[in-house]
DOGUVEX-970399 format. One line per field, with one value per residue (C-alpha): residue number from 1; x, y, z. Coordinates in steps of 0.1 Angstrom, whole numbers. Each point is the difference from the previous one (the first is absolute). Layout:
BEGIN
num = NUM_...
px = X_...
py = Y_...
pz = Z_...
END
This chain:
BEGIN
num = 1_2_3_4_5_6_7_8_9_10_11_12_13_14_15_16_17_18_19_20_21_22_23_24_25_26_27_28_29_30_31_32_33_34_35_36_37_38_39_40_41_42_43_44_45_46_47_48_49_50_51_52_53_54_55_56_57_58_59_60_61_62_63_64_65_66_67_68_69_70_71_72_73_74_75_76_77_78_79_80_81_82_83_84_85_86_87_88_89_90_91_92_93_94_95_96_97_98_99_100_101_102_103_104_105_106_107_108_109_110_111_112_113_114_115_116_117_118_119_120_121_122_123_124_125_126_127_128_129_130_131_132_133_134_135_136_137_138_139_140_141_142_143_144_145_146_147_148_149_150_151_152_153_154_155_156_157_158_159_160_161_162_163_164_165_166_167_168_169_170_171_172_173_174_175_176_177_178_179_180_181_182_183_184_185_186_187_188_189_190_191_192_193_194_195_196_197_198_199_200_201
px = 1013_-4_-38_10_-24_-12_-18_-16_-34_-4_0_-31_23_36_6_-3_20_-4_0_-26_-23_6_-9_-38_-1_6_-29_-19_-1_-6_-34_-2_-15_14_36_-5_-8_31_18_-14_9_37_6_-12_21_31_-11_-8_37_14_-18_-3_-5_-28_-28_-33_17_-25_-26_26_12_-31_-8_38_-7_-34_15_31_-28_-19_-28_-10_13_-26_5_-11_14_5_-11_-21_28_1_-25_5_-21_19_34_3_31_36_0_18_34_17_32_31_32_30_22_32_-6_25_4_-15_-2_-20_-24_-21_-29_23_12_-34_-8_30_-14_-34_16_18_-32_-12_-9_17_-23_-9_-10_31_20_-26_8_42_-7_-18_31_29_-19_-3_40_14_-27_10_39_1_-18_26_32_-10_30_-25_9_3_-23_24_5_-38_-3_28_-13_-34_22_19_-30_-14_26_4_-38_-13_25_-8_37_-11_-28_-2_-21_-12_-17_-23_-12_-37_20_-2_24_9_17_15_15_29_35_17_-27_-7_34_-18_-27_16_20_-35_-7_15_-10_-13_-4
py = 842_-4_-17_-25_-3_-36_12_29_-1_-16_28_-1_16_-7_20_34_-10_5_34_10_-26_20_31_-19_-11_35_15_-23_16_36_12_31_-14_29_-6_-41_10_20_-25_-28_18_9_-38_-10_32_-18_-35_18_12_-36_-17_24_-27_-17_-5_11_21_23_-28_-26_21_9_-36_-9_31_-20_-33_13_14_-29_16_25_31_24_23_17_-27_16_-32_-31_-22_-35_-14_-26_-25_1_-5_-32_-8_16_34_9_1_35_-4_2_18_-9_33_2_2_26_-12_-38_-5_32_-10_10_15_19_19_4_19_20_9_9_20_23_13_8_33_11_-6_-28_-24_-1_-1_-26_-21_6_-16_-32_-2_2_-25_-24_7_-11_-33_-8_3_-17_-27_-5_6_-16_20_34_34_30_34_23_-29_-3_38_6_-26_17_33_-16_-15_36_19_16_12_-20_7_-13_3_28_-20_-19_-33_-28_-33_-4_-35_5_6_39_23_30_31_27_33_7_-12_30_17_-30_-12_-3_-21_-24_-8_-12_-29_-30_-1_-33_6
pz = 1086_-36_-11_-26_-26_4_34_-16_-12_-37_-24_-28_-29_9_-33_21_27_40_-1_-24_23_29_-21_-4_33_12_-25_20_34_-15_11_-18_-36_-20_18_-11_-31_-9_17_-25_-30_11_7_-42_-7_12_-8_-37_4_8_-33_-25_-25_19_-26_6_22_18_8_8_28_18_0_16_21_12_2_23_24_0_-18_34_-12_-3_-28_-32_-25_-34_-15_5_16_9_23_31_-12_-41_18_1_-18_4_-20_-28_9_-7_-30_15_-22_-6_-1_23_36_12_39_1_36_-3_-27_-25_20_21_-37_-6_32_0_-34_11_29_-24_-16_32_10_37_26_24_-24_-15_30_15_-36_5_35_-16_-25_30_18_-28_-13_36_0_-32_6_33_-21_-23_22_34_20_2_-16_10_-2_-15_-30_-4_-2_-22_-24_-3_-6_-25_-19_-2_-10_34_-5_35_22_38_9_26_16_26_-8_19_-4_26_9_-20_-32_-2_-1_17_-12_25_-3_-17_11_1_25_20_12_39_-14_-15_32_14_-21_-19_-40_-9_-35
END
């Protein structure tokens, strides 16, 4: 069953959208300080890569970065960034642009990512990352065409958008009901797997 938005929990900087929230909240439950660490600075990579025209760039971000995880994420800031007690009014609102939007019902922030995913190197981040981008593509469609859609569109459109660079057309993915995704083996060597399950992404 699809979560509507209105019953999720408040987001602090709707700028960055659910899914970059989800990437704080996870940074939250990593143990390992040097793994939390590297996580914290891949997130303001890719919310660098969203507002690249952000002024005051580097310490704006580490204070969103703060903000988003309600000021418990414990890291090696950079910089001095905002404190509990000085935020007491809403923060600076990040400039939105007004280019052409190539797919609306997709959005802006969905370009963006796709963006940040090409200059990924290959690896489990940037599969992990490609995974955050399907997920939001099919929330963000359903959202604007109430009658569902199916994977292979969602998949092709990420192909298209790429140039055929991120091609998932020989994966098998699923949504599972706490908002992750799964990818299996490939189609063509998996035929008997395939039988044993029903994709819900």
């Amino acid at each position: 069953m699809m979560e509507y938005n209105t019953k999720q929990k408040r987001l602090p900087l709707p700028e960055y959208g659910r899914s970059v929230q989800k990437m704080v909240d996870h940074a939250l439950t990593i143990e390992n300080r040097e793994e939390r660490q590297t996580c914290a600075e891949t997130i303001v990579r890719i919310m660098r890569s969203m507002f690249p025209e952000l002024p005051d760039q580097e310490r704006k971000l580490w204070d969103h970065l703060a903000i988003m995880s309600d000021f418990k994420l414990d890291i090696d800031y950079p910089c001095e960034v905002i404190k509990p007690e000085e935020f007491h009014v809403a923060p600076e609102r990040v400039p939105y642009r007004n280019s052409e939007i190539r797919n609306r019902h997709y959005g802006r922030i969905v370009e963006e990512m796709i963006a940040h995913a090409l200059t990924l190197e290959e690896g489990e981040e940037k599969s992990c990352f490609i995974e955050l981008i399907l997920i939001q593509m099919k929330k963000n469609y359903i959202a604007w065409n109430k009658d569902g859609v199916e994977d292979k569109k969602i998949i092709d459109d990420l192909k298209s958008y790429t140039g055929g660079a991120i091609d998932f057309t020989d994966k098998e993915i699923r949504l599972t009901s706490n908002n992750s995704t799964r990818i299996y083996n490939n189609k063509r060597n998996n035929n008997n797997s395939k039988k044993n399950f029903k994709r819900k992404f």
